[in-house]
N, C-alpha and C positions, 0 to 999 in steps of 0.2 A: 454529670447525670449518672446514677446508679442504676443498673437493671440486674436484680437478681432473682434468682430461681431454686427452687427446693426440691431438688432430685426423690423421687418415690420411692417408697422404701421399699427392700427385697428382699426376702425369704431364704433362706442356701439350704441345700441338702435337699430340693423338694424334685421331684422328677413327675413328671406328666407324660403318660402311652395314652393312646387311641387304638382301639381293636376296630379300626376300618381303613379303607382300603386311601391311599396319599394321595388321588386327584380326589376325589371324594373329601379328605382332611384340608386340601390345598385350599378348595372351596369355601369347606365350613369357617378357616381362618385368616381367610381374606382382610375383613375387615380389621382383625388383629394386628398382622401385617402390616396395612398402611399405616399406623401408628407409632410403629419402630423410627419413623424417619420426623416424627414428632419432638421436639423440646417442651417439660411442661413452661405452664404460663408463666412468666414473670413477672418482677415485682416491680412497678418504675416508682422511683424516688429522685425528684433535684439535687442536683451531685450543687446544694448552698449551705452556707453555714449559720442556719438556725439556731437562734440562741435561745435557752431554757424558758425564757419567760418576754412578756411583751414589754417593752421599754416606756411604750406612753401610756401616762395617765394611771391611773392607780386601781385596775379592773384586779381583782380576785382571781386565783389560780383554778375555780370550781369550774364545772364544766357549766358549759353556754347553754340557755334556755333555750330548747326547740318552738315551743309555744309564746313567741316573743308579743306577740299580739295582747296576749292576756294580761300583760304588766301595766297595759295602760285603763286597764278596768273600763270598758267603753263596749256595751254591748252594739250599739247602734255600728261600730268598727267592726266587729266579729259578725253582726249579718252583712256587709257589705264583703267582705270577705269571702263567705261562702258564695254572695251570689256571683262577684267578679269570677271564681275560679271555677264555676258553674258554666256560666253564661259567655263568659270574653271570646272572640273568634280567633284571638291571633293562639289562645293557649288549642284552641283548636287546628287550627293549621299544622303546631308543633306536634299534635295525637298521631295528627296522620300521618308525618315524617316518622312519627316512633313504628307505624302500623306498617309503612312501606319497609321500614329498616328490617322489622320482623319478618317480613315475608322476604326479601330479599336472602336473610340468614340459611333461611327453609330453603330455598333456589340452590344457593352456594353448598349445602349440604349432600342434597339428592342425589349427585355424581356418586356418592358413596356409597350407595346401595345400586345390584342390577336393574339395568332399565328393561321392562317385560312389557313386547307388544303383540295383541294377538290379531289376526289377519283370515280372512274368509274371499278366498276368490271364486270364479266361475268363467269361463267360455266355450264359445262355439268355435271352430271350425268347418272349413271346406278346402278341400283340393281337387283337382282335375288332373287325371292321368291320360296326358296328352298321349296318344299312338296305341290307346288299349279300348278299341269301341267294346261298345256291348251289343250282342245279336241283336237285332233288330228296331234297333235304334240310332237315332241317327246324330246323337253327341257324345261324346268322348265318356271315359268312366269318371264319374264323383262318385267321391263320399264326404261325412260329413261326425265330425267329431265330439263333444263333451267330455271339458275337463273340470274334475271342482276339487278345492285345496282348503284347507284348514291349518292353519298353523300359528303356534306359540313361540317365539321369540327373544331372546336373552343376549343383552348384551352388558359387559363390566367391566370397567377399568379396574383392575388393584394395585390399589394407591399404596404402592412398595416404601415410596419415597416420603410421602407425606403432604404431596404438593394438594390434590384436594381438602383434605383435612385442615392443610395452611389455610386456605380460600376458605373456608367455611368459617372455621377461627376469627378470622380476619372480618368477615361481614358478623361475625356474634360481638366483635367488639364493638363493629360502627353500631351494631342496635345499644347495646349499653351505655354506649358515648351519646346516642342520639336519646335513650331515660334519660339520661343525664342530665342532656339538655333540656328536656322537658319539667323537668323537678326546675331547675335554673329559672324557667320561664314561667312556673308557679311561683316561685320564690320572689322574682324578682317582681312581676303582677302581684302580689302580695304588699308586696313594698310599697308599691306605688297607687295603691288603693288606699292603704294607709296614710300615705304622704301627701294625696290629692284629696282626704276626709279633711286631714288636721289645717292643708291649706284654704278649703272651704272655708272651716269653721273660722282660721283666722280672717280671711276676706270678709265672713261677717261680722266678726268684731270688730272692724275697720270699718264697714259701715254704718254698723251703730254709734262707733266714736266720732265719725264727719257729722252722722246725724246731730247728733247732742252738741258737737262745737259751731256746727249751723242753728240749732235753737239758741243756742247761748249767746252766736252773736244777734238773733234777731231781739232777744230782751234787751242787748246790750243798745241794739239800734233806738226802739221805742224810748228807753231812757235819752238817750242822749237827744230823741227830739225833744223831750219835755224840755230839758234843760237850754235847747237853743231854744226854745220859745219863749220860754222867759229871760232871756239874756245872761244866760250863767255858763255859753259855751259857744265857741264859733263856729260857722258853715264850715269851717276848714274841718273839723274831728266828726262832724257829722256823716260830710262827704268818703272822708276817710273809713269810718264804720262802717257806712256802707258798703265801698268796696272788699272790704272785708268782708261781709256778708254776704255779697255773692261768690267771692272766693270761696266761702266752704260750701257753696248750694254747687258749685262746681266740681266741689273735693267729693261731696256727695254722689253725683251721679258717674264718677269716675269710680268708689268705691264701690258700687254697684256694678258697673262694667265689670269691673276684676272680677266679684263674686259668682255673677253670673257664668263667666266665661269659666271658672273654677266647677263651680254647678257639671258644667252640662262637659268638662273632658272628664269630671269623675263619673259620669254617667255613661258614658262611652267606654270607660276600661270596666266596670259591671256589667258593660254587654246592654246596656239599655238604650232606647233609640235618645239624643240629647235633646230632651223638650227643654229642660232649664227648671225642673218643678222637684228636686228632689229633697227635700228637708232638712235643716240641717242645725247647727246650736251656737250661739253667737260668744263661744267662749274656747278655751283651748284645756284640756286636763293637767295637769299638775306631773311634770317631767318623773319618771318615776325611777328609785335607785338603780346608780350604775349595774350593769350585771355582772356574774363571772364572766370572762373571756375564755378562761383554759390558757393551754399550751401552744405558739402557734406552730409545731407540729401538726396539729389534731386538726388543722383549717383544710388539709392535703384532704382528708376525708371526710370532712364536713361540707365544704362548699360544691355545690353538682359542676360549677363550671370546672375545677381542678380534677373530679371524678371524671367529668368528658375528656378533660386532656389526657391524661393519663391512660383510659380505655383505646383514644385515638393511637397512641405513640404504640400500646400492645398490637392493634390492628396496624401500625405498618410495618410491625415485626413478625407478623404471621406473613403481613406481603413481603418481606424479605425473604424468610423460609421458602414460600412459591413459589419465586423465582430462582433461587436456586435449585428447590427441587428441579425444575423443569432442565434443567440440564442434564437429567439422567432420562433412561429409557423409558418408555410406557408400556404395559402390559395391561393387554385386554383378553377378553374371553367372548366370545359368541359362538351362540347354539342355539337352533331350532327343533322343533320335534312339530310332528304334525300327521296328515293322512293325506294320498293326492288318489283321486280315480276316477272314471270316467263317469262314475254312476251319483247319485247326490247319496243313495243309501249306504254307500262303503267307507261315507267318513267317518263314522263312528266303530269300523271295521278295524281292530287290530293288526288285521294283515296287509293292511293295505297302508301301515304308517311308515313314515319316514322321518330321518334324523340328521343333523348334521353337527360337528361340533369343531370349532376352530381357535386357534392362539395365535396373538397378533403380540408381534413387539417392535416399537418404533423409537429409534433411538436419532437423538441430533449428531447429526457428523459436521457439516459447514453452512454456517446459517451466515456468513461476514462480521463474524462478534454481535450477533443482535443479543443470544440469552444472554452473556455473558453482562453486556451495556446493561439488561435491563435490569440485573442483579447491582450491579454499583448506581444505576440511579434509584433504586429502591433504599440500597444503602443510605444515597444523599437522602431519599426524602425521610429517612426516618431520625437522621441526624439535624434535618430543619426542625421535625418535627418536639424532638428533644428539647432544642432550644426554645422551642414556643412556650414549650412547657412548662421550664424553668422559669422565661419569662413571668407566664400568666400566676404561676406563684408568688414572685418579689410583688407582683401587683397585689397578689390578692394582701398580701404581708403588708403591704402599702397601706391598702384598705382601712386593717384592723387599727394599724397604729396611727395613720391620720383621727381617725374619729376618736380614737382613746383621748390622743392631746386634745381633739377639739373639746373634749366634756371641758379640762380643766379650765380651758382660755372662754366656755362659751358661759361658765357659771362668772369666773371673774367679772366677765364684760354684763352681765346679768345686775352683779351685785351694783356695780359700780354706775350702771343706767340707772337703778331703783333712786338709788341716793338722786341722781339727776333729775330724776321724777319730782321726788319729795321737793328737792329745793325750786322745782321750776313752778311748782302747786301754790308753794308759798307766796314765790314771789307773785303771781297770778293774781292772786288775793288781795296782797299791799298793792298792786299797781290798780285794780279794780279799783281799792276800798281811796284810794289817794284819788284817780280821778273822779269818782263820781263828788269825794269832798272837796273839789277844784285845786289841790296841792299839787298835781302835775297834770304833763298835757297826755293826748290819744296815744301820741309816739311809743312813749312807756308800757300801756297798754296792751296795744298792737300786738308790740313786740314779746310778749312774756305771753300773750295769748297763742302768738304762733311756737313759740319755743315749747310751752306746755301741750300743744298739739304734738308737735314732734316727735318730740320725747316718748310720749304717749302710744304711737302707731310705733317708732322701733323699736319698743319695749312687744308688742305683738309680736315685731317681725322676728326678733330676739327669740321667743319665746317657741313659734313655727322653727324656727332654726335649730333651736335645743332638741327638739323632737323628733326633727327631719336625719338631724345626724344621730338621733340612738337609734331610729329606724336604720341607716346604713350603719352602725355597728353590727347589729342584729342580723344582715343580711349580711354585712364583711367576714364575721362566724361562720355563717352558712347555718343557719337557723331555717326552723320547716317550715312549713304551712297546712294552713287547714287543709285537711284530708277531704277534700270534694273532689267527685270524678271530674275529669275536664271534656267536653264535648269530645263524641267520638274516642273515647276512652279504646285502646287499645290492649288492655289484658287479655282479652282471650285470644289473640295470633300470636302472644308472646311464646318463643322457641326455648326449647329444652333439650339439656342435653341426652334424657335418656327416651325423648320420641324424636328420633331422627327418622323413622320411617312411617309411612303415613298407610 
């Protein structure tokens, strides 16, 4: 694994005075300060040896289509599209993890600026001065007091070392890694709205095709009665036809099954309640040219799931930083100012205000090696976290070139099913045209009647399959998605780095 970083460039010969007075300047560059003990951001890179170009299958070295959707020319695709990544709940679950991430950022940040609380009090009083009567009375002396207070309040750590800043860092990466994840989670609902359209449509193609091989055998049946009724063919091919003819009334309603149950989970990922009603085309479009792939370099910042890795691995190196900061001293600042009197009218009296102003520094002496622990297991997790990384890359690399070879091996098997079509069509024909002229028996038949079925539905399934893998090419890339907000859209909590104060 590679992590590297680009030192900020510097200036020489420049000098900076301040004509005010050094607690005063101490103040004003607090925030400065804690940034000394800051590293900028680093770069993470898989320390693997990526080769210039992709090895399978014969993709183009142009960069990869964002709008993968549109190649397959299918408008009915492109609104199902918008309304899944509209509508779907799960892409909303993921809004609010990005919304919680962002607010969470904002939390981790605050420590870096003073925390100012202002405070209003009031009480009464009574004492008894026991051994001091008063003439002519016969209880000891009381009196009876009012006090009221007003005060404004300051207190700040300055982050010398850089340990809040770490922590802040740290939760900006988890929100970045958690967009990340949310792009991931369009992307991949993308996919899979696309993949559950085109499996529809072939599920209805497979029911029109049982339909039409159930009418075909019912003609096939009606002849063959003629034929036994005049003695030109035996109860044995009859019977036989028959069972045959209930077998596709059964292939039928099983193809419907599928379609149905297809219907109503692509309804469900569009966020629609699953009635089973949604419309659909009993055909499949025409696989449309390979794309460019690019470089697989270029997949590290294309794919959101490698963009989340990557952000992850920076965020547990800001919690390394943390932790080691915290082995150094804390410096804090607090101060009051206010007014305190007996009267409610002298708090807005000058004379009557009061101040106080304090410096606190807390340094670890013998804690039994805890910071120290917690700095090498920070160490470990960031070194899992590296490997994960590298990991989830050879995968994604996986990805691309699994599907590259499938194009070649899925056109092959394409080409070579068609020819099997053709000749099963034929033979379909001669065995028809032979038994209805009594030159052979049903057996013949039968059998080139099922074989031409066959052939027929895996040449669909073929075809759903050619599809299915350019859709996961397209996603292996890290290809976009339609730009529709996702429920509970989180842009406006999103954190920045020049309003850290609110």
């Amino acid at each position: 694994m590679r992590i590297s970083a680009i030192p900020p460039a510097s200036k020489e010969g420049e000098r900076l005075s301040f004509p005010v007075h050094r607690p005063i300047l101490l103040l004003l560059l607090a925030p400065a300060i804690g940034c000394l003990g800051e590293a900028p951001a680093p770069e993470v890179h898989p320390d693997l040896d990526i080769p210039p170009a992709w090895t399978g299958g014969g993709a183009s070295p142009g960069s990869p289509r964002d709008d993968w959707w549109k190649t397959f020319a299918d408008p009915a695709l492109e609104n199902l599209l918008a309304e899944g990544l509209r509508r779907n709940h799960a892409l909303g679950a993921a809004a609010e993890r990005l919304r919680a991430a962002a607010v969470q950022a904002r939390i981790a940040g605050a420590d870096l600026w003073p925390q100012v609380s202002g405070a209003f009090d009031g009480g009464r009083t009574k004492r008894v001065f026991v051994g001091f009567p008063i003439p002519g009375s016969s209880g000891p002396l009381k009196s009876f007091t009012n006090t009221y207070g007003v005060s404004l309040d300051l207190t700040w750590e300055i982050d010398l070392w850089g340990r809040i800043r770490a922590g802040r860092n740290a939760a900006l990466k988890d929100f970045e890694a958690k967009k990340a994840d949310l792009e991931g989670a369009q992307l991949s609902l993308s996919g899979q709205i696309a993949k559950a359209w085109f499996a529809l449509r072939e599920a209805t193609a497979q029911v029109e095709l049982a339909e039409r091989t159930a009418a075909n055998n019912r003609r096939t049946v009606e002849l063959t009665k003629a034929r036994y009724a005049s003695g030109r063919t035996a109860l044995l091919d009859l019977e036989l036809l028959k069972q045959r003819a209930a077998d596709s009334l059964s292939a039928v309603s099983s193809a419907k099954r599928a379609e149905d149950a297809a219907r109503r989970q692509l309804e469900i990922l569009i966020g629609r309640y699953p009635k089973g009603l949604l419309p659909t085309a009993s055909d499949l479009p025409p696989l449309p040219p390979l794309p460019p792939a690019g470089i697989p370099a270029s997949v590290l910042d294309r794919r959101p799931d490698l963009r989340a890795a990557a952000a992850e691995v920076l965020a547990d190196l800001a919690r390394e930083r943390e932790a080691r900061a915290s082995l150094y001293p804390r410096i804090s600042l607090t101060t009051g100012i206010g007014t305190r009197s007996d009267e409610l009218g002298d708090l807005i009296d000058g004379d009557f205000s009061v101040w106080n102003l304090a410096g606190n520094l807390l340094a670890p002496i013998f804690q039994g090696g805890r910071l120290r622990a917690r700095v090498a297991l920070q160490e470990s997790a960031t070194r899992e976290r590296l490997e994960r990384f590298a990991d989830q890359a050879l995968q994604a690399f996986k990805e691309v070139e699994t599907a590259l070879a499938a194009e070649d091996f899925l056109k092959a098997e394409r080409a070579a099913l068609a020819k099997s079509l053709e000749a099963s069509e034929r033979a379909y024909d001669l065995a028809r045209e032979r038994y209805l002229s009594g030159r052979t028996d049903v057996l013949q038949l039968l059998d080139a009647e099922r074989s031409t079925f066959a052939v027929r539905s895996r040449l669909l399934r073929l075809d759903l399959l050619a599809l299915t893998n350019r859709i996961d090419l397209h996603l292996a890339l890290g290809g976009s998605f339609p730009r529709t907000a996702p429920p509970g859209d989180p842009v406006s909590v999103l954190p920045h780095e020049e309003e850290e104060h609110e």
